[in-house]
N, C-alpha and C positions, 0 to 999 in steps of 0.2 A: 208140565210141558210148555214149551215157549213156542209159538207160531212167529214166523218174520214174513212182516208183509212192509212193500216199500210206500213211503209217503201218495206215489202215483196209485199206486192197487187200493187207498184205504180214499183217494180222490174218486178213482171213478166207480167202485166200487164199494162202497162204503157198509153195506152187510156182510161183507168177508170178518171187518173188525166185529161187529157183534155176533156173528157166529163163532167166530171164535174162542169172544169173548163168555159165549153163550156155554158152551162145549169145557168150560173149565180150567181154558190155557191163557195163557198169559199174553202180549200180542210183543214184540222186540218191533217198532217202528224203524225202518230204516230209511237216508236217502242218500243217494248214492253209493249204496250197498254196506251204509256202515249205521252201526246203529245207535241212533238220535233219542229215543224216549222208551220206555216202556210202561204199557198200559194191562191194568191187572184189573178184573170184575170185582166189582163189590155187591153189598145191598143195602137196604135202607138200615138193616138188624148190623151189620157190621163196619158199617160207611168210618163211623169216628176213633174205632178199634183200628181199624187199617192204617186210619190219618195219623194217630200215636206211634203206630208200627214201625210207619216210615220215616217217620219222627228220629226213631231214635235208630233207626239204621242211619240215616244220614250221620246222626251223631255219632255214632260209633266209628263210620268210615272219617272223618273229619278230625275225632282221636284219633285214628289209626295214622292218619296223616301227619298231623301234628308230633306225634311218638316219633314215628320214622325219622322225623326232621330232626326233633333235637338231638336224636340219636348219633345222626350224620354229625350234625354239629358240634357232638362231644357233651353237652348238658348235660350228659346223666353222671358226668365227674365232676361237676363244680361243687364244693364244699358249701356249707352252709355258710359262711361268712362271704362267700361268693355271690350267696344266692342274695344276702342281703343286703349286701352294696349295688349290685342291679337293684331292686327293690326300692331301696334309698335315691338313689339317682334317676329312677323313672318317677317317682312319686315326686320329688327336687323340680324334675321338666313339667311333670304337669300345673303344677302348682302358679308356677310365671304367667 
């Protein structure tokens, strides 16, 4: 379950977030009614498990990003003698 509390509710109020937090749900931060961070409980037993987790969802959304684009751009038809003349001429610039 995701609770939305706005950056002012978690200012003046700030045991709404660990109640929340407390209760098992997730908090969706918002300001000006859109939302800005989300904050998720942990504990000391799962604190670095969590830190991996998100880890690798950031990664996977960043893939997913990435996919999409070359997608748009066509990449996924460049032949391999394509791929290696890119390859060759970026390695070519680095090297100057």
């Amino acid at each position: 379950m995701v609770k939305f509390l706005s950056s002012r509710d978690v200012r003046n109020t700030p045991g709404a977030l660990w109640e929340a937090l407390e209760s098992g749900a997730s908090v969706a931060l918002t300001a000006n009614g859109k939302p800005k961070a989300l904050v998720i409980g942990v504990g000391e037993d799962d604190f670095e498990e969590t830190l991996r987790d998100l880890g690798r969802i950031r990664f996977m959304r960043t893939f997913r990003t990435l996919q999409a684009e070359s997608l748009s751009k066509g990449l996924d038809r460049l032949t391999e003698e394509e791929i290696e003349e890119i390859i060759r001429k970026t390695r070519a610039e680095r090297s100057r």
